[in-house]
N, C-alpha and C positions, 0 to 999 in steps of 0.2 A: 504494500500500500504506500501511496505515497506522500510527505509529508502533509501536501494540502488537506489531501483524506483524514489523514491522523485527525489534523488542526479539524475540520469540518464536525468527525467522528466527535470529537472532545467535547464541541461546542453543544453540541446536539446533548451529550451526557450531559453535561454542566447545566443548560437549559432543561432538560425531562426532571433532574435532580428536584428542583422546585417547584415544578408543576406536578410531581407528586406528592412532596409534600404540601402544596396548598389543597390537592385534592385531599388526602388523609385528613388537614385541618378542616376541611368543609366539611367531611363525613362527622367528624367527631364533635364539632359547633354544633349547639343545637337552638334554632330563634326561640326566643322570648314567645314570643306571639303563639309558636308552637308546641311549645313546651308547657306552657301552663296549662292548655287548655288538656292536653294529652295526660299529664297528669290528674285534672281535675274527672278528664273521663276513663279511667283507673281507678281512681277512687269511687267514683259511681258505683263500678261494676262488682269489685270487691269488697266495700265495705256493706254491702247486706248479708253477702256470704261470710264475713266478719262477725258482723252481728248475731246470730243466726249461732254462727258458733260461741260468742261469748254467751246468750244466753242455752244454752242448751242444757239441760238436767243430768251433769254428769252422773251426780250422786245416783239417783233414781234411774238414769239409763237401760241398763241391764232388767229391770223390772217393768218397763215399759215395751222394749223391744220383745218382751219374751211375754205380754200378756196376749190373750187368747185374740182377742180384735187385731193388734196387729200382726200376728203369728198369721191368721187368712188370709189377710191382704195381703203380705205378705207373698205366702204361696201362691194366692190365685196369680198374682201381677207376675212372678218368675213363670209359671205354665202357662199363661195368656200369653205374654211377650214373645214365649221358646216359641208358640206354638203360632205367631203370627210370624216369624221371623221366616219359619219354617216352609209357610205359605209363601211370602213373599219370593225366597227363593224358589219356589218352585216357577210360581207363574212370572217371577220378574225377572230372573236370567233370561230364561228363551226372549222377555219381551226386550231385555236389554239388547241381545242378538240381532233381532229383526232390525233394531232402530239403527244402529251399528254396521250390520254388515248386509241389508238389502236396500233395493230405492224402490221406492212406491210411491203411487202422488198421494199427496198428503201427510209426506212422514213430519214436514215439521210442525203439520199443526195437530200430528198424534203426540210427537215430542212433547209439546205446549200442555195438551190433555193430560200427559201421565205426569208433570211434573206440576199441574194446577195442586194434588192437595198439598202442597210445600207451602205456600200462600194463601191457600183456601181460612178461612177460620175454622176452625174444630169444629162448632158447633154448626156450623153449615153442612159440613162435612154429616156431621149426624144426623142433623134434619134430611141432608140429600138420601141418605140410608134407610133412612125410618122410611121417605115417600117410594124408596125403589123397592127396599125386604121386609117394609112390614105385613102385615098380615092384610091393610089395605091395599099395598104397594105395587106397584106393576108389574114387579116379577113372585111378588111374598101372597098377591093373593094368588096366585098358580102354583105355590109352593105349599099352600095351607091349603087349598081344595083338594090339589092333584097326591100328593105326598103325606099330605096332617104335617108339614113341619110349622113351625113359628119362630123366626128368628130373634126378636126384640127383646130385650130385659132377660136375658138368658147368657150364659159363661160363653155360648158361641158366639153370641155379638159381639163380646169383649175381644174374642180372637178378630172377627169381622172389624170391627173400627177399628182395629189400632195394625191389622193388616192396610187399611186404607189410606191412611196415613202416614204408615213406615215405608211402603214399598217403592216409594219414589227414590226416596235415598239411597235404596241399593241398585234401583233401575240407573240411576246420572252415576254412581259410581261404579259399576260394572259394562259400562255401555260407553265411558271415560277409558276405562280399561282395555274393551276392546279395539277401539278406535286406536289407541297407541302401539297394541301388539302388532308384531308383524305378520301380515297374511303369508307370505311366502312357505310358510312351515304347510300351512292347511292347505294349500295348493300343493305344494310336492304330496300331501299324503291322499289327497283326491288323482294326483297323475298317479300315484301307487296303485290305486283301487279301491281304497276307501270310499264312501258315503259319506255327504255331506254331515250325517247325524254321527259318525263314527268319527269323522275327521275334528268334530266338536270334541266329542267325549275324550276322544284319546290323544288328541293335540292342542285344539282351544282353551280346553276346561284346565290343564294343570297350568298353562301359561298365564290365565286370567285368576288363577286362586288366590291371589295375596289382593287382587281388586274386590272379586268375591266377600271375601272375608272382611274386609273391612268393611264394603257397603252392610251383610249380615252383621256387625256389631253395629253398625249407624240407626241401621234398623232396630235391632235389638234395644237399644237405648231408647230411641223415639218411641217406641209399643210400650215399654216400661213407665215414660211419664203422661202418654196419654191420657188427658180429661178429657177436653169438647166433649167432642163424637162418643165417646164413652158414656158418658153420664145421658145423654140425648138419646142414642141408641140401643145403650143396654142400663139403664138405669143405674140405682145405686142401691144395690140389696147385700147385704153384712154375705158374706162367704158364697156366694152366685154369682156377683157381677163389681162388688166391689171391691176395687184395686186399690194400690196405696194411694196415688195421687188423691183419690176421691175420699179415704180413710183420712188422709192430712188436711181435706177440708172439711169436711164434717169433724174432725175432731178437734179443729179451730176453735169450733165453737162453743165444744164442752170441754174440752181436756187439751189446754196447748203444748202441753208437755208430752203429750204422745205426739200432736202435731209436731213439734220441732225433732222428735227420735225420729220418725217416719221420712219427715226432712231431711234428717241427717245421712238415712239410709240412701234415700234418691242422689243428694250429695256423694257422698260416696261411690257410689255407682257412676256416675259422669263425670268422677275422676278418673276413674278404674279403665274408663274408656278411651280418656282424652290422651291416659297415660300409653294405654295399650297402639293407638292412632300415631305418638308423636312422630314417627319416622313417616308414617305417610301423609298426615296433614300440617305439622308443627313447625318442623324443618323449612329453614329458607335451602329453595337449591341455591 
């Protein structure tokens, strides 16, 4: 190289030297204007969860958590949630799939349809349930003439709402997931001889599992604190249909010290999830 290069080469170091560090001092300044507010909405969001824990009955805890009211709710809300979870995956992979990996007219305003209950209100949610599976209902009175079933205020509603309102979560996350896999694999195993349905199961399916599962906890979570729809469509009867969320408000009003234990459990719980998530939603790439 020669000298001018060098000289050039230097100048260029000499110069990047300080426009890195004024970049590092930008990153690490933080405005006033920004700063306050950012803190002040922080403090919002933690200090009920704060509260919430300072008051909470530790003495009495163990005696609360273990009485027979919340011992049900308890259970019902782990077997309703497993069991809505469980639905969701069934019907919400394949529908992840179609949205994902076929074109059809219409897909993006089926898109908009499947991710409407994310936005919906809860309780719309359940009134739209009650007017579609009730016993009145457009498909519930053909289900009760034709069958004798009745879905309303019963432990399968409780699976039914909180199926309706969790399974979007794992539809945008599994359907995210596919979109990013690479097709190439499921093509080579279709040029192999595989079927579409087999090229899923035995090459789609293990490559999409860590989307899977995660969408399944998202869900799982969301079925576990569902109200709205819950209370609207399957009422609120002690070991039937009522769940914690709905044990925590009702027991607001007589007993808040069960309410803040039952709190503390839901808490719990959506830590246990956010912890389980951090590497797929927490993480800056």
């Amino acid at each position: 190289m020669t000298s001018t290069g060098k000289s050039d080469a230097a100048a260029d170091t000499l110069e990047s030297g300080p426009r890195r560090g004024r970049a590092r001092s930008a990153r690490r300044g933080v405005p006033l204007p920004l700063l306050l507010p950012a803190l002040i909405g922080l403090a919002f969001l933690l200090l009920p969860l704060v509260s919430l824990l300072v008051r909470a009955p530790w003495s009495t805890l163990p005696e609360q958590l273990t009485s027979t009211e919340v011992w049900q709710a308890l259970k019902l809300s782990l077997v309703c949630a497993t069991s809505a979870t469980a639905v969701s995956l069934v019907l919400g992979v394949p529908l992840a799939w179609l949205l994902a990996r076929t074109e059809f007219p219409g897909r993006g305003l089926v898109r908009a349809l499947v991710t409407l209950p994310l936005v919906l209100p809860p309780v719309v949610g359940g009134v739209a349930l009650l007017f579609a599976l009730g016993r009145n209902g457009v498909i519930g009175q053909w289900l009760d003439s034709w069958f004798g079933i009745t879905l309303p205020f019963t432990t399968t509603a409780v699976v039914v709402a909180e199926s309706f309102v969790a399974m979007p979560f794992l539809v945008i996350s599994v359907e995210g997931t596919l979109r990013a896999a690479d097709q190439r694999y499921e093509e080579a195993a279709t040029t192999l001889g595989a079927s579409r349905f087999t090229a899923f199961r035995r090459v789609t399916l293990p490559l999409i599992a860590p989307g899977v599962a995660a969408g399944a906890v998202l869900a799982w979570a969301r079925a576990l604190g569902e109200f709205g729809a819950t209370i609207t469509f399957a009422g609120n009867f002690p070991g039937r249909t009522q769940t914690m969320p709905l044990a925590v408000y009702l027991a607001l009003q007589n007993n808040p010290e069960a309410a803040i234990a039952l709190s503390l459990v839901l808490l719990a719980v959506s830590i246990a999830v956010l912890a389980g998530l951090r590497d797929r939603w927490m993480t800056a790439s």
